[in-house]
C-alpha positions in Angstrom: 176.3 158.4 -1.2 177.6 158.3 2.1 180.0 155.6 3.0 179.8 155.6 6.6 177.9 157.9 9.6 179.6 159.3 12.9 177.3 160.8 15.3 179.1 162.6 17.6 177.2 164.1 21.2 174.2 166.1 21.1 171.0 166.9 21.7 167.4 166.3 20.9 168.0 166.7 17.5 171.0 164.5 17.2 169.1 161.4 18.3 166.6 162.3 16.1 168.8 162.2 13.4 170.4 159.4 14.4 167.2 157.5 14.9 166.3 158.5 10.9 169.5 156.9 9.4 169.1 153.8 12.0 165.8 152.9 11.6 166.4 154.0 7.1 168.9 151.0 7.9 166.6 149.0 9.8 163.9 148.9 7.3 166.1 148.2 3.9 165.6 152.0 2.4 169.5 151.9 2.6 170.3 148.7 0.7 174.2 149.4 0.9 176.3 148.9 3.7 176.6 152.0 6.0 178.8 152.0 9.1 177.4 154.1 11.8 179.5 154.9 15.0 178.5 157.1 17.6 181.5 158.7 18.9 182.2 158.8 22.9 181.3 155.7 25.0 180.8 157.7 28.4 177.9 160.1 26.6 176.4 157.0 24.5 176.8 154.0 26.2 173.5 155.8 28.7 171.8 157.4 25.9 172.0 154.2 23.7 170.3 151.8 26.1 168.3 150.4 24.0 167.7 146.5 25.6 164.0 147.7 26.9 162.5 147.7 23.9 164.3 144.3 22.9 162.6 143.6 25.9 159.3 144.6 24.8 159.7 143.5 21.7 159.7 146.7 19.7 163.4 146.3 18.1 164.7 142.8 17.3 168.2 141.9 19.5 170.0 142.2 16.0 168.9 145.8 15.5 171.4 147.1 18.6 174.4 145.8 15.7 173.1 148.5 13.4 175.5 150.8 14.9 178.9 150.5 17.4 179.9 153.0 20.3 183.6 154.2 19.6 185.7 156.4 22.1 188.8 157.6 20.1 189.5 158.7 16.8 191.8 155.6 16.2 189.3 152.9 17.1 186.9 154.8 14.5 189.7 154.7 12.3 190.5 151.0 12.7 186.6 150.2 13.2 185.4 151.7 9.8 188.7 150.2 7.9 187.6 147.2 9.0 183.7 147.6 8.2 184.6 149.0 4.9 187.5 146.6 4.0 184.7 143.7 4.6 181.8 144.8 2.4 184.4 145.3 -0.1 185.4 141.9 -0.4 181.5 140.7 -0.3 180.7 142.8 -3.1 183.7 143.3 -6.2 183.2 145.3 -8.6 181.3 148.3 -6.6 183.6 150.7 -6.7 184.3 150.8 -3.2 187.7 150.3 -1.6 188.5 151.0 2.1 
């Protein structure tokens, strides 16, 4: 029922976490649209490196767009407006407004 996900710094258990609802995404068990932002660019942008296992083909290229990097509470604000505002539009009659 969730409408979007923020992942905020953390531990071993956080990217486990995050991993779940990522690769939940990945594989179509979420059908819906689900924004998920991890908060803080100088803490994720090293944990998130993800392009080795695009490089060993593990993840496709398309799978690093599954989530977006955000470092302050207004570009989360702006970033899920936007997100939410656009599925919206794709899909009338759902319910869901941003």
């Amino acid at each position: 029922m969730a409408k979007a996900v923020a992942i905020m710094p953390g531990g071993f258990g956080t990217l486990d976490e995050f991993m779940e609802v990522v690769a939940l995404v990945q594989t179509g068990k979420i059908r819906h649209k689900l924004p998920i932002f991890l908060f803080g660019g100088d803490y994720w942008g090293k944990i998130a490196e993800f392009e080795a296992m695009v490089e060993f083909g593990t993840i496709d290229l398309i799978d690093t767009d599954l989530f977006h990097i955000i470092n302050s509470v207004d570009e989360a604000l702006d970033w899920l407006n936007a997100e939410l505002l656009e599925w919206a539009l794709d899909h009338p009659g759902t319910g869901m407004t941003a």
